[in-house]
C-alpha positions as CSV (number, residue, x, y, z in Angstrom):
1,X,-13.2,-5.9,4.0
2,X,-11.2,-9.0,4.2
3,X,-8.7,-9.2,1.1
4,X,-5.3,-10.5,0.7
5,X,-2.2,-9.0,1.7
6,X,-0.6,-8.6,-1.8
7,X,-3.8,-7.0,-3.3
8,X,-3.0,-4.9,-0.4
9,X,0.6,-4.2,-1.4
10,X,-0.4,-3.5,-5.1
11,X,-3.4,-0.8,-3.7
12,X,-0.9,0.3,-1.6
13,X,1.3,0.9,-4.5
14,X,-0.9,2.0,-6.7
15,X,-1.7,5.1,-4.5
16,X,1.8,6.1,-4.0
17,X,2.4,6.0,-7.8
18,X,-0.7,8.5,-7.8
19,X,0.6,10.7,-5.6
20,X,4.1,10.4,-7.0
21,X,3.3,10.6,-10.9
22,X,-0.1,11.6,-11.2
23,X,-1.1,8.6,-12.4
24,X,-0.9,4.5,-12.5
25,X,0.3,2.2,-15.1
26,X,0.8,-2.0,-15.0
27,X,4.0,-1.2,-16.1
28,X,5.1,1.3,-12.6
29,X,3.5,-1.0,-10.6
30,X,5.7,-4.0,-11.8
31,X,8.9,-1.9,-11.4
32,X,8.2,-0.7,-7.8
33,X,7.1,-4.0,-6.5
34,X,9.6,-6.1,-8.2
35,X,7.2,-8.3,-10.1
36,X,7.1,-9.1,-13.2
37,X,4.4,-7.5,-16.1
38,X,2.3,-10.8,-16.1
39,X,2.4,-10.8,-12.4
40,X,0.5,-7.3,-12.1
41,X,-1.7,-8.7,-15.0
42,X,-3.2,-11.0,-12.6
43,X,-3.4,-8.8,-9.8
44,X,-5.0,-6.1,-11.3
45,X,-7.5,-8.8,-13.4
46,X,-8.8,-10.0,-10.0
47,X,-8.7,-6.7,-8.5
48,X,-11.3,-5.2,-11.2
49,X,-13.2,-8.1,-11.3
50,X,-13.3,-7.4,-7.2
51,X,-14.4,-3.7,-7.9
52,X,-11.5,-2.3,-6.6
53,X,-10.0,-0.8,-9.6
54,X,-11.1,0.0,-13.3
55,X,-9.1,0.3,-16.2
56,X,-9.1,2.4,-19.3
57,X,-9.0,2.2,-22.4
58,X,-5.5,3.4,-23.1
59,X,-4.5,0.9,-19.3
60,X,-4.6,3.7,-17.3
61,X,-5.7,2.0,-13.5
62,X,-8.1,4.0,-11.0
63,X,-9.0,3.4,-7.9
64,X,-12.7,3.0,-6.8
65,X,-13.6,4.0,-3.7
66,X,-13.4,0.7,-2.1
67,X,-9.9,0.3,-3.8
68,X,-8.9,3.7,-2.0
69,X,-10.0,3.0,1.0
70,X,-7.9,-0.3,1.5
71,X,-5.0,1.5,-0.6
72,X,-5.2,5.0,2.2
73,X,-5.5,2.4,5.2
74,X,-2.5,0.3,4.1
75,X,-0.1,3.3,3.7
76,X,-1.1,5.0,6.8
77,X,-0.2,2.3,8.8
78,X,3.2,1.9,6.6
79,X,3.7,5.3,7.2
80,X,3.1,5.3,11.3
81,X,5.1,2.2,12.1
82,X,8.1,3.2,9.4
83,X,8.1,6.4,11.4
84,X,8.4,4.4,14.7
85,X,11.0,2.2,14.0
86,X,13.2,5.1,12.7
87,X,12.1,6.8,16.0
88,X,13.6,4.0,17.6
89,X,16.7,4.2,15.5
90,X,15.7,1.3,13.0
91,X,17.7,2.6,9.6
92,X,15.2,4.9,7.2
93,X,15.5,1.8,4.1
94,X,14.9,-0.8,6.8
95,X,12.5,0.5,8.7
96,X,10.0,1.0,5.4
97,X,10.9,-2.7,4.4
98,X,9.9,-4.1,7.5
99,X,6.6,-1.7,7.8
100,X,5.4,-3.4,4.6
101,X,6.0,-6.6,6.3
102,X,4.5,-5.6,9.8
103,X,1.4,-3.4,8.5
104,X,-0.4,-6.1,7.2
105,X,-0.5,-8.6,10.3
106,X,-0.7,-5.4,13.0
107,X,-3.6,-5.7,15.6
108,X,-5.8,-3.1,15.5
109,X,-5.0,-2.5,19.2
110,X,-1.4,-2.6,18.7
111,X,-1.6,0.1,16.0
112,X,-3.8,2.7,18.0
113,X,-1.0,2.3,20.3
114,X,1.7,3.3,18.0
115,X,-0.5,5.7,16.4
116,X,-0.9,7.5,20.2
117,X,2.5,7.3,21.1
118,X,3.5,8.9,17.6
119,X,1.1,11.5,18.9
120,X,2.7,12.5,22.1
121,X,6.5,12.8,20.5
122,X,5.9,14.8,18.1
């Protein structure tokens, strides 16, 4: 499952805009990441053609299951190193910015690590 880190971010995305609204469109996606409309036109072209994602007819996006299961990975790790830095005392916004920066280049070592330490605080 080897795949770029910003098809990451935007199957990342798109599951949080799941959760959040219920459902994904191009035009969310561009808003949340910061990109512009042509920009998730792209991503989400190669990410169908990868099998990813599908589209319907009226441009509503779904994840497959292979789309889910990078998007779920991704955003647990953002989720257990964000919570580590702000156990740290890394500021909430900031520790979320640099998680998205971090999760992607993590060693799995590293983040069974943070995941077991998260374990014992709590």
């Amino acid at each position: 499952m080897n795949i770029m880190k910003s098809s990451e971010d935007y199957l990342e995305m798109m599951l949080m805009l799941k959760e959040k609204k219920g459902y994904i469109r191009s035009v969310d996606i561009a808003a949340e990441l910061g990109v512009t409309k042509p920009s998730v036109s792209y991503a989400t072209k190669r990410l169908r053609e990868n099998g990813y994602i599908t589209m319907n007819t009226e441009g509503l996006i779904e994840l497959t299951d292979s789309g889910m299961s990078i998007a779920k990975k991704i955003y647990r790790r953002h989720k257990v190193i964000a919570n580590f830095l702000i156990e740290i005392g890394v500021e909430e916004s900031i520790a979320y910015e640099d998680a998205c920066k971090i999760e992607h280049d993590i060693s799995p070592q590293t983040f069974q690590a943070l995941k077991n330490h998260m374990k014992k605080v709590q």
